[in-house]
C-alpha positions as CSV (number, residue, x, y, z in Angstrom):
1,X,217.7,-73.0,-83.8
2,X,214.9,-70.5,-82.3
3,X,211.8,-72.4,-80.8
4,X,208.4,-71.6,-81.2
5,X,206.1,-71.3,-78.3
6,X,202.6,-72.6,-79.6
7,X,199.6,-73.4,-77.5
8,X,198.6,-77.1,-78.5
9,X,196.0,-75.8,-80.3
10,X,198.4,-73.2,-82.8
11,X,200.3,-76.7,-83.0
12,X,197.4,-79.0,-84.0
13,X,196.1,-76.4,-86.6
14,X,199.7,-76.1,-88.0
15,X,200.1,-79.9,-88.5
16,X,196.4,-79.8,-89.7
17,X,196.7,-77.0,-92.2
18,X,200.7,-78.3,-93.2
19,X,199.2,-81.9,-94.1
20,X,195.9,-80.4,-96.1
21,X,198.4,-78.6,-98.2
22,X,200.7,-81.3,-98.7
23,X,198.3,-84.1,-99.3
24,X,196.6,-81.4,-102.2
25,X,200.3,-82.2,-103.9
26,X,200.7,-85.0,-106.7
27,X,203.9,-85.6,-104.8
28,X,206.1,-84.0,-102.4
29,X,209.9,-82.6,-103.3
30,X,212.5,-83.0,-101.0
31,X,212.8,-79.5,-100.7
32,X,209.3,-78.9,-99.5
33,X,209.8,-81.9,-97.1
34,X,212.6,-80.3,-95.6
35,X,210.9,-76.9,-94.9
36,X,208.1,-78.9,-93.1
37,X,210.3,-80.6,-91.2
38,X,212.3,-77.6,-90.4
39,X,208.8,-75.6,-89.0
40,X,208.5,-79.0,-87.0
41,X,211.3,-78.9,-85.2
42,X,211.3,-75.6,-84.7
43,X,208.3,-75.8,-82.7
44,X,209.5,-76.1,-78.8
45,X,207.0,-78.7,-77.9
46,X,208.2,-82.3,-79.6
47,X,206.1,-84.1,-77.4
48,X,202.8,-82.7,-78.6
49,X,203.8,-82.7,-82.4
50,X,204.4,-86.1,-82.4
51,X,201.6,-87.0,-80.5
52,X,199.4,-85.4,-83.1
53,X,201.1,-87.0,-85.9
54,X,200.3,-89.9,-84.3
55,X,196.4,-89.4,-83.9
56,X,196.9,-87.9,-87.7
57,X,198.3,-91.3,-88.9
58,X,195.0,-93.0,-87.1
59,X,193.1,-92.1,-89.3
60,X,194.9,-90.8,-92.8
61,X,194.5,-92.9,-95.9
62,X,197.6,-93.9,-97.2
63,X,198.7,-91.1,-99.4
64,X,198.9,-88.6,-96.1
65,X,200.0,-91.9,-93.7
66,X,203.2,-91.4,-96.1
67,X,203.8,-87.7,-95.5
68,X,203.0,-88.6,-91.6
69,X,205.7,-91.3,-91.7
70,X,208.3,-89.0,-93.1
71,X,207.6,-86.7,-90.5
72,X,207.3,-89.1,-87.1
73,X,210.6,-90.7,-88.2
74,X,212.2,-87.7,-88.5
75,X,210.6,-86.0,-85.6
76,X,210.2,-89.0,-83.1
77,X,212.1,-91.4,-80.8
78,X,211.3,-95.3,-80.9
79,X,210.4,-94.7,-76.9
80,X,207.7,-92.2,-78.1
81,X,206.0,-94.0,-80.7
82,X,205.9,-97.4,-79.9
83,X,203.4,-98.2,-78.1
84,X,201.2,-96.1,-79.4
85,X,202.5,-97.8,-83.1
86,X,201.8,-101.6,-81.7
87,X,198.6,-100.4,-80.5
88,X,197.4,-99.6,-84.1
89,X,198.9,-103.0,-85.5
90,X,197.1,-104.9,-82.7
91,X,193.7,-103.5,-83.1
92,X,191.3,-105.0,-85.1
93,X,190.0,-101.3,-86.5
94,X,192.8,-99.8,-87.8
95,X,192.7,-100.2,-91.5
96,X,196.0,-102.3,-93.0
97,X,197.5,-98.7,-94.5
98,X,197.6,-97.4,-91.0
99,X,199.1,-100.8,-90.0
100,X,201.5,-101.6,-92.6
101,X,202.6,-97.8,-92.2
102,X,203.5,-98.2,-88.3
103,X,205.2,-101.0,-89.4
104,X,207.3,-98.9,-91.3
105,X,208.1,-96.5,-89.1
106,X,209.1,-98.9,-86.0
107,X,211.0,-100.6,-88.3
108,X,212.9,-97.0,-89.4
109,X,213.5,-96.1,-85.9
């Protein structure tokens, strides 16, 4: 697979601009999931994709929260996400979609 170089900006628009068009969807097919996921991946810096998903899933109502889960348990390791995860279960203003979805995902991983 070919990487991407992106500055973290490109990569925060990209994730910005891939979950506005998505979450404009009645429902997502697997075959569009699977050609997010495979622009993802593609992009060389993990770290920073998943760290955005992450600040995405902060604050995303639940029908996005979804998408994001898809993508951070598809795209993450348990070692990257969990803290940050617990965090948002632990604190008294994340809302319970953003809580019951980290749930999810720790659970997935």
């Amino acid at each position: 697979m070919k990487y991407r170089e992106l500055s973290k900006f490109q990569i925060r628009a990209e994730i910005t601009l891939m979950l506005q068009k998505l979450d404009s969807l009645e429902e997502m097919s697997r075959e569009q999931q699977l050609k997010y996921l495979a622009k993802l991946s593609s992009i060389s810096d993990n770290a920073y994709v998943v760290e955005t998903l992450l600040k995405e899933l902060a604050k995303a109502d639940y029908k996005k929260g979804q998408i994001i889960t898809v993508f951070l348990q598809e795209l993450a390791t348990l070692e990257q996400v969990s803290d940050t995860l617990w965090k948002y279960i632990k604190s008294p203003e994340s809302s319970d979609d953003v809580r019951d979805l980290s749930g999810i995902i720790l659970k997935n991983l």
